[in-house]
Each structure stands twice: as C-alpha cells, then as structure tokens.
TORPA-696081 format. One record per residue (C-alpha): residue number from 0; x, y, z. Coordinates in pm, 1 decimal, decimal comma. Layout:
BEGIN
ATOM   fiza          x          y          z
ATOM    NUM          X          Y          Z
...
This chain:
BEGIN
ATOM   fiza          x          y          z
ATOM      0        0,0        0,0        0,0
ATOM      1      157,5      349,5      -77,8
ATOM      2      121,0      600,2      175,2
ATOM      3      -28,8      888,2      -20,5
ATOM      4     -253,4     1000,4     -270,3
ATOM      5     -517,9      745,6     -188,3
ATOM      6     -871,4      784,2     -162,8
ATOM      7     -972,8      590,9      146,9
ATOM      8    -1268,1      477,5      323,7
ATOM      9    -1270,4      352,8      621,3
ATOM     10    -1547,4      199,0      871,3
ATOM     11    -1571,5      282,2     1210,6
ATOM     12    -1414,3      583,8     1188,1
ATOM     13    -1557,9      796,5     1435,3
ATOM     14    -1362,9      667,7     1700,0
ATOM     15    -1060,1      463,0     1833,6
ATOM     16     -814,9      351,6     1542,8
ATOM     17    -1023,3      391,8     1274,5
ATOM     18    -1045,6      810,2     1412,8
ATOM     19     -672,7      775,0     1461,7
ATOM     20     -602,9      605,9     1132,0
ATOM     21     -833,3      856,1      928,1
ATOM     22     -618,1     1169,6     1091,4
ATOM     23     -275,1      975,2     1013,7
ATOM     24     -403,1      909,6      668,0
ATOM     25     -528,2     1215,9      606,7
ATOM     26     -224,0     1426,4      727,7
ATOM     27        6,4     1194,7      511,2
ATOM     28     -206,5     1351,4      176,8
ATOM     29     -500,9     1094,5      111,4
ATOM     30     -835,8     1181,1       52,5
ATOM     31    -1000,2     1027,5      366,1
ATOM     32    -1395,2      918,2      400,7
ATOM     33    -1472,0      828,0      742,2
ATOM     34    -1796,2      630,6      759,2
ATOM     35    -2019,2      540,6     1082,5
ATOM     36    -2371,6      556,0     1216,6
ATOM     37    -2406,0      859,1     1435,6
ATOM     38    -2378,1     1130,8     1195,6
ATOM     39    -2300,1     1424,7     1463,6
ATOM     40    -2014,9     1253,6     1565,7
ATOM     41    -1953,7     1262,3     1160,6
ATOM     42    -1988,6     1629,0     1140,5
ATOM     43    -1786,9     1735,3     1419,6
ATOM     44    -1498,2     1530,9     1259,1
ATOM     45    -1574,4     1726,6      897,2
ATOM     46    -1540,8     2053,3     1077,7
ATOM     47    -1255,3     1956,6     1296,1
ATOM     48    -1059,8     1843,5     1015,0
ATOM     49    -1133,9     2027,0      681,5
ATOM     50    -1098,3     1797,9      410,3
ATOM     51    -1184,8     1475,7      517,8
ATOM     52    -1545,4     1350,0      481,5
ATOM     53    -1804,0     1214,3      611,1
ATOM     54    -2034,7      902,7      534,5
ATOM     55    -2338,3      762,3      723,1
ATOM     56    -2354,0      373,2      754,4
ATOM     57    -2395,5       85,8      958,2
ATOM     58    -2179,7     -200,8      829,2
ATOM     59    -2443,7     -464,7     1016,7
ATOM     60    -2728,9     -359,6      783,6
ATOM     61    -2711,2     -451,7      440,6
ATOM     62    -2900,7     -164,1      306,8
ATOM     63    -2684,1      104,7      504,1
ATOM     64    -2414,5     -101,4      282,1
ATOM     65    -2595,9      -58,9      -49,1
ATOM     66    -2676,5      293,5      -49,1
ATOM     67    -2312,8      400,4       86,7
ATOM     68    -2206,4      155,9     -196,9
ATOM     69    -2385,4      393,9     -452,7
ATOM     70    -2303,9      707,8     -261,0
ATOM     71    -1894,8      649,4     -257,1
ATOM     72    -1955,8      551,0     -613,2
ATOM     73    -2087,2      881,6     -715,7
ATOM     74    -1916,3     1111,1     -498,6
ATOM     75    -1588,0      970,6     -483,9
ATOM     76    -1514,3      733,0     -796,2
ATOM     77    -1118,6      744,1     -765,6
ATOM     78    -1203,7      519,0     -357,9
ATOM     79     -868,8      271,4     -380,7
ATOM     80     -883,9      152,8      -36,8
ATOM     81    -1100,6       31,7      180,3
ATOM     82    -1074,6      -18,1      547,1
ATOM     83    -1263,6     -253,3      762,7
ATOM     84    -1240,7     -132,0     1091,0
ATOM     85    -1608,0     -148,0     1264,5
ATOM     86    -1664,3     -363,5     1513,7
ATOM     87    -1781,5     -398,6     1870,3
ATOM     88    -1652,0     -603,9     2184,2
ATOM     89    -1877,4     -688,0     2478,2
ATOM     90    -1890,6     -885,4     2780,8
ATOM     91    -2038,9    -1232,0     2709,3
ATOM     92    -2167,8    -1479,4     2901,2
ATOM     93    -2259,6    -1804,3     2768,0
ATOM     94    -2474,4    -1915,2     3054,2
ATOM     95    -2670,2    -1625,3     3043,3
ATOM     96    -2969,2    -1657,1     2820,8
ATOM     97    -2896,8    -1273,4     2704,5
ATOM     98    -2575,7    -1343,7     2561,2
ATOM     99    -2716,8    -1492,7     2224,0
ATOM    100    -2794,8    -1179,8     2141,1
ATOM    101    -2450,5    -1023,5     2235,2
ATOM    102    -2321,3    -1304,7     1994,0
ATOM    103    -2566,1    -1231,8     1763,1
ATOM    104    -2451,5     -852,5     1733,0
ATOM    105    -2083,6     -954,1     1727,4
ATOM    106    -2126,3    -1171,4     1401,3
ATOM    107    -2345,1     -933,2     1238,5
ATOM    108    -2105,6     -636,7     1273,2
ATOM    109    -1755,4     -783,4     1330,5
ATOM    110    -1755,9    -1081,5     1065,8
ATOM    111    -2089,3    -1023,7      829,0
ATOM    112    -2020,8     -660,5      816,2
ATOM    113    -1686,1     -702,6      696,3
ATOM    114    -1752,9     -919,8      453,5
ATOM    115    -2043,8     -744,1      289,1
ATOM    116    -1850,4     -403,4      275,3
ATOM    117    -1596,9     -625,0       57,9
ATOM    118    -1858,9     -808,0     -153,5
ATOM    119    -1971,0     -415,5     -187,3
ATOM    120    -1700,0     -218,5     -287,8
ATOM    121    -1460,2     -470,2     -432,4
ATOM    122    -1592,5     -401,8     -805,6
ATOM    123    -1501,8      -71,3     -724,0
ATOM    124    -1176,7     -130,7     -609,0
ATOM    125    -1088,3     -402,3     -955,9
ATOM    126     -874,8     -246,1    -1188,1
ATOM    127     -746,1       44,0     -956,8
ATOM    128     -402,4      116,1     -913,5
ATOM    129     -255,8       55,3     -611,7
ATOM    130     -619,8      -99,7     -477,9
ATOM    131     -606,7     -247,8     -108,5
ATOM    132     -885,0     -406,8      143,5
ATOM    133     -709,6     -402,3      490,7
ATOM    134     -846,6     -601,6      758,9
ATOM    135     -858,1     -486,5     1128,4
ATOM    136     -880,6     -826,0     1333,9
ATOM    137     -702,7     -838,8     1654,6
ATOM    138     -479,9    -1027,0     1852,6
ATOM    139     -744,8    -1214,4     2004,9
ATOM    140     -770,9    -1371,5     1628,8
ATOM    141     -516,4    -1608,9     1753,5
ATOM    142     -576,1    -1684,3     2143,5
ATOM    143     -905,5    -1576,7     2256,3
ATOM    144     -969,7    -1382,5     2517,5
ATOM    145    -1279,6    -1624,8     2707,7
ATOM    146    -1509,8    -1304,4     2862,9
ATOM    147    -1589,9    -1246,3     2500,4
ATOM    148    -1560,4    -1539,4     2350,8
ATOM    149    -1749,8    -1416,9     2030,7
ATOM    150    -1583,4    -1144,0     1963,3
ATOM    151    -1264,2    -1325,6     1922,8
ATOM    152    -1397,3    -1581,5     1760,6
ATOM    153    -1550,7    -1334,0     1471,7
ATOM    154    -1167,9    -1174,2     1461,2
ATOM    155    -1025,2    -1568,5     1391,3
ATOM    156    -1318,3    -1577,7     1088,1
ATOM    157    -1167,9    -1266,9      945,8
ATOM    158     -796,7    -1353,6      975,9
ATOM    159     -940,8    -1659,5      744,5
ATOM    160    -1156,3    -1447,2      558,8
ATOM    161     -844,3    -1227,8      462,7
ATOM    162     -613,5    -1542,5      408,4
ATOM    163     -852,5    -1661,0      162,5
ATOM    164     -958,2    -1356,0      -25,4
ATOM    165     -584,5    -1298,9      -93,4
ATOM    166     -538,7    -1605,8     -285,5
ATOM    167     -853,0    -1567,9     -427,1
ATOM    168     -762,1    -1193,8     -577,4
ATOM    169     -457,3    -1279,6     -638,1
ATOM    170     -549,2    -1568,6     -840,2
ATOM    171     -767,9    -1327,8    -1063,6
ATOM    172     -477,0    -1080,9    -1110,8
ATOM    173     -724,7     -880,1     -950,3
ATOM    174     -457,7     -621,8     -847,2
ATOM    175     -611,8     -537,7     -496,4
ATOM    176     -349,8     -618,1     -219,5
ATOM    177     -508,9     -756,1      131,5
ATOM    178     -382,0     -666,5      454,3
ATOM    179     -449,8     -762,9      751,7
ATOM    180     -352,9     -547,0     1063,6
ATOM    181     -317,0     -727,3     1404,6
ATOM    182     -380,6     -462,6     1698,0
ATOM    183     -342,9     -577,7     2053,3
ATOM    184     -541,6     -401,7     2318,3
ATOM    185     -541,2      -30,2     2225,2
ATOM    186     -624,4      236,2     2466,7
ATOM    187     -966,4      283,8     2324,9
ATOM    188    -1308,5      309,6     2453,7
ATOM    189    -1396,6      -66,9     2290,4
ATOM    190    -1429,3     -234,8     2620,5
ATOM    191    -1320,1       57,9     2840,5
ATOM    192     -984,7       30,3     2810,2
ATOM    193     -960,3      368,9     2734,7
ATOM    194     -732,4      409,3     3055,8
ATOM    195     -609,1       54,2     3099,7
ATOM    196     -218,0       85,4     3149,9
ATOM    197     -203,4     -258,5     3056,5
ATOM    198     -340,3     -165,6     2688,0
ATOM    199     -128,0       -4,4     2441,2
ATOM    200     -163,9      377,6     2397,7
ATOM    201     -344,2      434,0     2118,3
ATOM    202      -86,3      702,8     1932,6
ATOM    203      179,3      415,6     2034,5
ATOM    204       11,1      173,7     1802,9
ATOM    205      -38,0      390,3     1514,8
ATOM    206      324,9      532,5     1483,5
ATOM    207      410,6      129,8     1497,5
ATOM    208      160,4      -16,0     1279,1
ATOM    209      172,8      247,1      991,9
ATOM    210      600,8      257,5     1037,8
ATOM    211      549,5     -152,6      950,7
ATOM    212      305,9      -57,3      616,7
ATOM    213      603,3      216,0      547,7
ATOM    214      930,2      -21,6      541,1
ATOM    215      744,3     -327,3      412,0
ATOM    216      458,2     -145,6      143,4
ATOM    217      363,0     -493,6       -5,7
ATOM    218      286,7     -662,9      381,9
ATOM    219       -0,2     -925,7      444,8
ATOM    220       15,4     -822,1      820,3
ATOM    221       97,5     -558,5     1055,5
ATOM    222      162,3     -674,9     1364,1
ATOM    223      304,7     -443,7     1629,0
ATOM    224      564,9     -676,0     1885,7
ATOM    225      311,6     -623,5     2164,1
ATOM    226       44,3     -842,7     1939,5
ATOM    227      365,6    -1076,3     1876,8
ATOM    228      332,4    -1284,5     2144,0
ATOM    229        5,3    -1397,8     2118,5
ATOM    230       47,6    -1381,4     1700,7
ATOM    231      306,2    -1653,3     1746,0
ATOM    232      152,4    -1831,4     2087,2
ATOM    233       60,3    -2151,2     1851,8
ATOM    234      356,9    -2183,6     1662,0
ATOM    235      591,1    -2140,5     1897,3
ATOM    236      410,2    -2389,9     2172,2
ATOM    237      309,2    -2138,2     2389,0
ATOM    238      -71,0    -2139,9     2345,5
ATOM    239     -218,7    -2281,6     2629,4
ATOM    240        3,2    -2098,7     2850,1
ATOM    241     -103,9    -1745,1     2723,0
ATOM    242     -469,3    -1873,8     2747,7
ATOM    243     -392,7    -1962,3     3088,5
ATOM    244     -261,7    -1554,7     3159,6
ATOM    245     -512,3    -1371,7     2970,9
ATOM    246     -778,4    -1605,9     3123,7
ATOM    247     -663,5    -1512,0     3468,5
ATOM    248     -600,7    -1158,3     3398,8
C-alpha cells in the first residue's frame, strides 16, 4: 500500500483507530472518508478536520451497505482503499440466556459486516491502481480472550476471511493487495480500556503499525511486537500458557 494520494474509506471511523487512522491518513495527503452511524459525531470530525469527509452507515445492515455503496460511487469514484475497521466487543456470558444476542450482534457487525462491505466495494476497487482491502482483526484472532468469547472468535473468521480472499484476488490478477492489521489491546473506549495501562496507547500503536506498512509497502500483516506474542503463541508452543494468563487476567 503506498502512503499517499489514496482515496480511502474507512469503517468505524468515528472513534478509536479507525479516528486515529483517518487523521494519520489524512495528514500523510489521502483523501479520507470516514464512515459510521451517528452522523453528529460525523460532522464534528468534517469541521474539525477540513478535508476529510463524512459518510453515514452501519456495516451490520445490508441496506446502510448498499446505499453508501452507490453514494462512494458517485461522490468519490477514484475510492482505492477500503478499510474494515467497525466492530464492537462486549462482555459475554454463555450461561446467560442474554448473551445470544450479544453473539448475535458480534457476528453481524464484526464478521458479516466485513464481509459485505468487501462483496460491496470490491468491483469498485478491480482495476485500480494501487487498490487495497485491509483487515482490522485483533490479537485475540489467535488466542481468545474467554469473557468475550465471540468477539474473538468473529476476529479468527476474518484472519481466514483475509487469508482466503488474498489467494482468491490474487489468483484473478485482480490487483487489490489484502492486509491484515493485528492490533493488541489499544487504549480505546472498545471495552473501556480507554485508561487501561495494561493496553497499548493508542498514538503508540499507530506510529508502529503504519512505520510496519512504510518499510514493508507490499505486507499481508501488521503486527506491532506487543500483538507478537500472542500472534506466534501456537507456533511457537506457547498457546495454552497465554490462554492460561489472559484467562486469569
């Protein structure tokens, strides 16, 4: 992915590392959309930051999908990248009746959501230059974390999602490059952890993540080293004890 002159949408963007992405982005000279449902929160970020804009949708209804589809199409026909960034984490608890519906939520924005904003926009994205879908799954992807046990397991479906839909573009000499970017706990309000010393500031993980994309421009993941260790926890043999600690923790 180049760093500049893109046109870039990304989901979620109101808040968290989607915000913080969209204000890196936008400062490094791409045209920056930043899409979510509230649409004050929208138009304080348009007249915060002058140039960037703004685009209602809810990525776990299809027709919110549709229409942005059509709207991005008109409006902004040059879009190269998208980002899929939305997604929620909540407590779950799968011996209380209410958490079906806290699953329920988490496939519907975290996985389905996803994966209908790429179904949407790819034939936008097809014959682009320098075209890219990146990913935002999570550590969790590869050792859940068990007090939200389907949030982690909609972040494993889209590490496979991504693994797949790389071959599968690449096998169509699509030209759209899939990346996949691995964030540990981030000092963001998803979950609280907004002041959690144990999560990773928030500015921290940016200036790593988008240094990665910058040295290595053709990467299939960006994973900063505090995501390492639980990245690697399978392959190097130390999975069940780093279920064990976040378990516990």
């Amino acid at each position: 992915m180049k760093m500049t002159g893109n046109t870039i949408l990304i989901t979620g963007g109101t808040s968290g590392i989607g915000l913080g992405l969209a204000l890196r982005l936008h400062e490094a000279g791409n045209k920056v959309i930043v899409a979510g449902r509230r649409k004050e929160l929208l138009d304080e970020i348009t007249a915060e930051h002058p140039g960037i804009d703004a685009l209602v949708l809810d990525v776990a209804d299809p027709d919110s999908i549709a229409r942005a589809r059509e709207t991005v199409a008109a409006s902004h026909p040059g879009l190269n990248v998208l980002v899929n960034n939305a997604g929620i984490q909540l407590l779950e608890s799968v011996l209380d009746p209410a958490g079906l519906q806290v699953a329920e939520d988490h496939v519907a924005t975290n996985l389905l959501g996803p994966i209908r904003m790429t179904y949407a926009f790819l034939p936008l994205l097809v014959g682009k230059d320098d075209a890219v879908v990146l990913n935002v799954t999570s550590a969790l992807a590869f050792v859940p974390l068990p007090i939200t046990p389907t949030y982690s397991a909609t972040k494993a479906a889209l590490h496979s999602f991504s693994e797949s839909l790389r071959v599968q573009l690449a096998g169509a000499d699509a030209g759209v490059q899939v990346i996949e970017v691995v964030p540990p706990p981030v000092r963001t309000t998803l979950m609280g952890q907004q002041d959690n010393e144990q999560s990773m500031p928030l500015d921290d993980f940016l200036t790593e993540a988008l240094g990665l994309l910058r040295e290595k421009p053709d990467a299939k993941e960006l994973v900063v080293e505090r995501a390492r260790f639980l990245r690697d926890a399978q392959a190097n043999g130390s999975y069940d004890d780093v279920l064990a600690m976040i378990s516990s923790s």
